[in-house]
N, C-alpha and C positions, 0 to 999 in steps of 0.2 A: 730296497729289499735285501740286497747282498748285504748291506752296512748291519743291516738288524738280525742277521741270519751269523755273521762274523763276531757280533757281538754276543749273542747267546752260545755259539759254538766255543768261544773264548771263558764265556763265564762255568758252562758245562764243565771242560776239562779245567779250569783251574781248579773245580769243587772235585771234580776226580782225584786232582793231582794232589789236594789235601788230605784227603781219606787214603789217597797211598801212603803217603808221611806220616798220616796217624796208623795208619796197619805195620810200617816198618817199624815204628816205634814201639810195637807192643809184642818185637820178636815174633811174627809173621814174613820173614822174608818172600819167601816162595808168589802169596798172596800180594804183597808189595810190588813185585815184580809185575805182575799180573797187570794189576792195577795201575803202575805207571807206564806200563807199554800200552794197554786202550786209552791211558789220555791222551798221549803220544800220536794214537791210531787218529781220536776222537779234532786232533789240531791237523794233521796231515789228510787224511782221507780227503775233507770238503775242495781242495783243491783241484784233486780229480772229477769231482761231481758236480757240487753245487757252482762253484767258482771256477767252471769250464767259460770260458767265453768262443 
C-alpha cells in the first residue's frame, strides 16, 4: 500500500511541478512560485503522515 500511495504521490507532484514550469514560462512568477513550493509540500509532507512508521 505505501508502494502504490509513493507512486501516486510522486506522479501528483511531478504534474504539479509541470504546470509550475508551464506558469513560469508564461511570465507568472509569483504563481510559479506558489505552485512549485505545494509540489515541494505535496513530495515532503507524506513522510510525516502516511510514511510514519
Amino acid at each position: 500500500m505505501e508502494i502504490l500511495s509513493g507512486c501516486l504521490l510522486l506522479i501528483i507532484s511531478l504534474y504539479t511541478a509541470g504546470f509550475g514550469i508551464t506558469t513560469w514560462k508564461e511570465k507568472n512568477k509569483i504563481g510559479a512560485l506558489a505552485i512549485l513550493s505545494l509540489a515541494a509540500v505535496i513530495l515532503v509532507l507524506p513522510f510525516f503522515t502516511i510514511f510514519k512508521s
